[in-house]
C-alpha positions, 0 to 999 in steps of 0.5 A: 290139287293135293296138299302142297306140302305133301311132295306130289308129282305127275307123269306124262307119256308123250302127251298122255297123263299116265300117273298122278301122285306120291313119288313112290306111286308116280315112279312106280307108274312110270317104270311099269309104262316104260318096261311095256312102251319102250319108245314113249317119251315119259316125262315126271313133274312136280305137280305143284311147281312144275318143275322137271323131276329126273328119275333113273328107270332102268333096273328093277322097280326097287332100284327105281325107287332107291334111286328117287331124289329126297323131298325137298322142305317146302316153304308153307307159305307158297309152293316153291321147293327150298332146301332146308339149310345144313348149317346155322345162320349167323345171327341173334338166335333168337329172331333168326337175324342175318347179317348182310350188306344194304346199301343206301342213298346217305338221306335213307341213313339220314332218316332211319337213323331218326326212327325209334329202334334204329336203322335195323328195327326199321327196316325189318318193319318197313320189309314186313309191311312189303311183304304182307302189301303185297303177298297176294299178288306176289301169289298169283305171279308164282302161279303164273309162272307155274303154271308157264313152266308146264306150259313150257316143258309140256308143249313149247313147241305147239303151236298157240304156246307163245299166244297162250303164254301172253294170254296167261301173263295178260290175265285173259283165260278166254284168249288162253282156252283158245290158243290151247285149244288144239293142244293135247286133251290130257297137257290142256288140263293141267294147264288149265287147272293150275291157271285157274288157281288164280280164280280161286285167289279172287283173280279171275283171269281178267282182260287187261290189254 
């Protein structure tokens, strides 16, 4: 797939992938087949989270694409779209800190108020260390759900999906190949190409029942 930090999306007329690419390209496709297949169902996604994109295609091509919704700021770290925020935090500018309510047991106090650098610098050290533990598997759960959004939106109600969606959650490729087995050629694809993202990550698709 693409560089996901360039927005990309996917369309698909009923169960057929009529267009992948920029924003402009996709909806420049998608217009074209509905111009000349009215009755299609046309569906537009954001290929690398899966999300619904809507786009208004009556008019003209040009109207089309001055209708198209603006990019979101993608975070680098993942895939997920994050609206860059219209106002500054309020904070020590110089990290970046914000101010918000933690609440803790009096013994949690207790402790960090003995920790060098105090009960903040701990726990933005104590978060820090989360993050990194656990940044692979964070990354491979947000594929799974990705990868079950598209599921959803492209074939909920075909049969195999609640299998499928188990399979994939279950970390069994094998089981999900096979209750997607019937689905349509082109919504079969993508599914698999973006489960199998999580092989790329050293997470093949083990059996874990």
């Amino acid at each position: 797939m693409n560089d996901p930090k360039t927005p990309t999306w996917i369309a698909f007329a009923n169960t057929r992938r009529i267009a992948m690419g920029t924003p402009q390209e996709v909806a420049a496709e998608a217009k074209r087949h509905v111009d000349s297949h009215a009755l299609d169902q046309v569906a537009v996604l954001n290929a690398h989270t899966s999300e619904t994109v809507e786009i208004d295609l009556r008019g003209s091509l040009s109207d089309v694409l001055e209708r198209l919704p603006a990019a979101p700021t993608l975070n680098p770290n993942n895939d997920v779209a994050q609206q860059a925020p219209t106002e500054r935090s309020v904070g020590r500018p110089k990290l970046g800190v914000t101010p918000r309510e933690v609440t803790l047991l009096p013994r949690h106090w207790a402790w960090l108020g003995t920790q060098p650098g105090g009960a903040s610098t701990t726990l933005r050290k104590l978060v820090e260390h989360a993050m990194r533990d656990s940044k692979e598997a964070d990354r491979v759960r947000q594929i799974q759900e990705i990868t079950y959004r598209f599921m959803h939106a492209m074939a909920g109600d075909r049969p195999g999906f609640e299998e499928a969606a188990r399979a994939l959650f279950a970390n069994d490729f094998d089981r999900l190949g096979a209750h997607m087995a019937e689905w349509p050629g082109d919504i079969r694809e993508h599914a698999l190409h973006l489960a199998l993202q999580l092989c790329a990550r050293g997470h093949a698709l083990e059996r874990t029942d």
